[in-house]
N, C-alpha and C positions, 0 to 999 in steps of 0.2 A: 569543408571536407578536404580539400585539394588542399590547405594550407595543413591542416593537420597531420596529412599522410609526407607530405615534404618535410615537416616537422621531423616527425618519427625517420624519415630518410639520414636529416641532418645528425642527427644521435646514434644512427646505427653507425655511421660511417666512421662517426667520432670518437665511440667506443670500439670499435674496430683497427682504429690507429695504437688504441691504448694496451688493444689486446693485443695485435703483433708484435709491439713496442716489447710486451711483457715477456712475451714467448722468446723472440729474439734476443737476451738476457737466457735464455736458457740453451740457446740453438748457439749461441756464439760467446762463449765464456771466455776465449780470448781476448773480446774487446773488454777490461776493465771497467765498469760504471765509475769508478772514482775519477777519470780522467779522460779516457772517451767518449768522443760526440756520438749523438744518435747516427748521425746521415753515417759514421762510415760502416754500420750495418748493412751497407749497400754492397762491401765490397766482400767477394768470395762467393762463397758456398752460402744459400739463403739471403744473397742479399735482394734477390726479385722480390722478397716478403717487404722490406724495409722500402724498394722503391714499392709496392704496391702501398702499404702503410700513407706513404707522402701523395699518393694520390686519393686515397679513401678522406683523409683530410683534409685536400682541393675540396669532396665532392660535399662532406659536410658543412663547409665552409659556403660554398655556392650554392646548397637548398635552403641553406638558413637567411642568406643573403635575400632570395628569391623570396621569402615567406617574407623577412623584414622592408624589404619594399613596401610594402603596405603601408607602415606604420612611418614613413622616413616624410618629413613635412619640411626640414630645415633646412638651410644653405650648408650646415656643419652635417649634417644625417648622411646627405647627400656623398659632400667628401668620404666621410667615414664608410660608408658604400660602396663607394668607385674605388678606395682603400682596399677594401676587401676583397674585392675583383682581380686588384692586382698580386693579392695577395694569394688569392685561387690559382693567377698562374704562375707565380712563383714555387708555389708547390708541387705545382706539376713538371715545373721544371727543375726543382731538388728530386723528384722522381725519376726525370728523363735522363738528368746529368748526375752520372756518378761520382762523388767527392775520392779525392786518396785520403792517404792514413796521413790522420795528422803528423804522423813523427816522418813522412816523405816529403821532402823540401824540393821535389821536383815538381814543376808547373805542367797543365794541361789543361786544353781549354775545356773542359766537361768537366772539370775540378774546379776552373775558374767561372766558369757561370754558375757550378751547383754552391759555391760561397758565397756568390753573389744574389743567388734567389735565395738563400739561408739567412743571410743578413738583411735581406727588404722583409723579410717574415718575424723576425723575430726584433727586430725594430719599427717596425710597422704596425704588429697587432694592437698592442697596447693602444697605438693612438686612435686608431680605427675602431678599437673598443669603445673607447670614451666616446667619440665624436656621434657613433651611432647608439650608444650608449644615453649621452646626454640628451638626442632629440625621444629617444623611447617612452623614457623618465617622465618628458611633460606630455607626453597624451594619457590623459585620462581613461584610454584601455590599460595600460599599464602602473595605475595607482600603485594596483596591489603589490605589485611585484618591482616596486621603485627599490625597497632596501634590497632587496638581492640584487640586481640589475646593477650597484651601486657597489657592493659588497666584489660582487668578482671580476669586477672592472678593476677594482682597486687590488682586486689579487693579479690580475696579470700586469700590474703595474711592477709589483713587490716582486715578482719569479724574474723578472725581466734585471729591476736593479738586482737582485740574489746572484743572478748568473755571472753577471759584470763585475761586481762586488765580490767573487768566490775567485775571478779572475786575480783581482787585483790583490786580493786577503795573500795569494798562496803568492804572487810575488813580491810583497814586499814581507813574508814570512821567510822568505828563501830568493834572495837576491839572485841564485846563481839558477833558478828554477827553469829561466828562459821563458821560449812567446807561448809552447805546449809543454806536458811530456808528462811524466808521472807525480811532478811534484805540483803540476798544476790543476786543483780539484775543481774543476769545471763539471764532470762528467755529471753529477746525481743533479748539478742548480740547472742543467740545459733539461735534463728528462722532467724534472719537476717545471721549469715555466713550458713544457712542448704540452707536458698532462693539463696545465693548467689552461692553456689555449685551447684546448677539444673542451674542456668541461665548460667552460664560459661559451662556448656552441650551444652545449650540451643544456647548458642553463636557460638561454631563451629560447630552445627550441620545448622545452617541459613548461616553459613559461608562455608558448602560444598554445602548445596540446589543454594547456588547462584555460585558456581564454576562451578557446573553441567547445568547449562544455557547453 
């Protein structure tokens, strides 16, 4: 029961990133989607929604975490685990520490830790995916659910090179494009692997609700 209702915890939370995500796209039509990160949603009017967002995310992250314990029997499970842990609190800390606008070249250190919990998250998912991913795979509670398990591990692999790959597309499309700005289309490949990274939560936590039947 207690593993089911964490379950259902983990999905609310997750869908709850997705849906602020959504809203804010509507509350803040001055950030661009084509070239705009999510985190600087944080900044102005509304941006308490975008740090609350990054912590509903921590909390998904860490009930789903809690439920997967169970099931984590490898040396790799494990890492992939303690991965995600760190990962919990780095989103808490892209919450706590508000980023600037990317087109601001001025430094601050709440700008520079929230780059840096943004970069261990979004470099780090993927492998923490596989790793707790791979030990899932071979326990035999998880037969059924081996091809999806497998399926959006392999999707947060793809959003993660998409973002990087969208980076790199727009500057060697436009030499003179520079490290951000408008000609560099980052903004939809980081919102598509952010959605991608709740729904792969979002995935084993539907995938323990239906073991516990």
């Amino acid at each position: 029961m207690i593993f089911s209702l964490l379950s259902i915890a983990a999905i609310v939370f997750a869908a709850l990133f997705i849906l602020i995500l959504a809203v804010l796209h509507l509350l803040k039509p001055e950030f661009d989607p084509k070239w705009r990160m999510i985190s600087e949603y944080e900044i102005g009017k509304h941006g308490t929604l975008m740090q609350g967002a990054f912590f509903a995310w921590a909390a998904s992250v860490l009930f789903m975490m809690i439920v997967a314990w169970r099931f984590i029997g490898s040396a790799g499970g494990i890492i992939g685990w303690v991965l995600f842990l760190i990962i919990v609190m780095a989103l808490v800390g892209a919450g706590i520490f508000k980023t600037n606008a990317i087109t601001d070249n001025s430094t601050s250190r709440d700008s520079t830790i929230h780059t840096l919990c943004g970069s261990i998250v979004i470099l780090t998912f993927p492998i923490a995916a596989s790793l707790v991913a791979g030990n899932l795979v071979q326990s035999p509670f998880w037969a059924s659910y081996k091809a999806s398990v497998i399926l959006f591990t392999i999707l947060n692999w793809l959003s993660m090179i998409g973002f990087f790959a969208s980076i790199i597309w727009s500057r060697r499309k436009d030499p003179s494009a520079g490290r951000v700005g408008p000609k560099v289309l980052l903004g939809w490949p980081n919102r598509i692997m952010v959605v991608i990274y709740n729904v792969w939560v979002i995935m084993l936590a539907v995938c323990v609700i239906q073991m516990m039947k």
